[in-house]
Every structure is written in structure tokens, then in C-alpha cells.
C-alpha positions as CSV (number, residue, x, y, z in Angstrom):
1,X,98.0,99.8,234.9
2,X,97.8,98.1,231.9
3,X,95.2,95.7,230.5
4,X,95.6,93.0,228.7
5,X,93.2,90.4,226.0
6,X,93.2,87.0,225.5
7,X,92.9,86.9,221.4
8,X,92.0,83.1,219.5
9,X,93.6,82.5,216.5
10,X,92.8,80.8,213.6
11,X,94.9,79.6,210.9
12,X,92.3,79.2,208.2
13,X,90.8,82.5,209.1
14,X,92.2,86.1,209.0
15,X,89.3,87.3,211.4
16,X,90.9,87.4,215.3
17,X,88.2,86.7,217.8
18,X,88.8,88.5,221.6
19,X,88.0,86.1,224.0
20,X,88.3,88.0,227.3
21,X,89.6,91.6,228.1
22,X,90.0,94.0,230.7
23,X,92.6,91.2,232.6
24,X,95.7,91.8,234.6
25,X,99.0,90.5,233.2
26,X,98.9,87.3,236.2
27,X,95.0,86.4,234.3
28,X,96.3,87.0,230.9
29,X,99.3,84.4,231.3
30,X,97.1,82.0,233.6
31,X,94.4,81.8,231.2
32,X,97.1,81.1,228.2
33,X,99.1,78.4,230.2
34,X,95.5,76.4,229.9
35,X,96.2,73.4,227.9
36,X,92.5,74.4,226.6
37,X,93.9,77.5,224.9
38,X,95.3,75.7,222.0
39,X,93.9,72.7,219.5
40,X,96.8,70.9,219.6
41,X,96.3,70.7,223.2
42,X,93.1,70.8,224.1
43,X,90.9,67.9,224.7
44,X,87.2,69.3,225.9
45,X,84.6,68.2,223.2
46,X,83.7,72.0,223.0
47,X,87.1,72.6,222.2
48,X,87.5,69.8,219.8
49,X,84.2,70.6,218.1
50,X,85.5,74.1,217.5
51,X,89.4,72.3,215.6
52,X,86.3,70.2,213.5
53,X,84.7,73.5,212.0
54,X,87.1,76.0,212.2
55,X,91.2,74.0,211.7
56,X,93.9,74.5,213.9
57,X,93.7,77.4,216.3
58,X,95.5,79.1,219.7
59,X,94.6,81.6,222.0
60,X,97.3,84.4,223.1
61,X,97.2,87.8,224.8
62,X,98.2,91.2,224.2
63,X,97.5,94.2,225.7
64,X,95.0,96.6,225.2
């Protein structure tokens, strides 16, 4: 069975960051349909604090 990651993106930085891993394909695209998974979308200060220091970001997945 394959695994997959969830992987935030940022566009100022070229550094990836892995947010989760080891997840089925059903937690992978559950976690990514969270509007919290993007800064465009997201509205949770800890999320809007992390647009402030680090510019526009999104999470997506791939597998391992």
C-alpha cells in the first residue's frame, strides 16, 4: 500500500516543509480539502501569523 505526505509550500522559500506522513490516500486528500491548508484560504490566527512571516503558502501531498 502506498503512503502518502502532506508537503507546505512556500512561495518565497525554496525549503519544502513535511507536515504529516505515513497517511492513506482518503487522509492525504481530507487533510488537503481543509480550507486551513492554504493562505489564501485559511483564516485561524496560527495560520495567518504564519502568511505574516513567511508570504503566501499551500499544503499538498505526494506519496512517499
Amino acid at each position: 500500500m502506498n503512503t502518502y505526505k502532506i508537503i507546505r509550500m512556500f512561495q518565497a522559500q525554496r525549503q519544502n516543509e513535511v507536515v504529516k506522513a505515513g497517511l492513506t490516500l482518503e487522509q492525504a486528500q481530507e487533510h488537503y480539502s481543509d480550507p486551513e491548508t492554504s493562505s489564501r484560504t485559511c483564516t485561524a490566527p496560527e495560520s495567518r501569523e504564519r502568511t505574516e512571516r513567511s508570504g503566501p503558502w499551500f499544503d499538498g501531498y505526494s506519496s512517499e
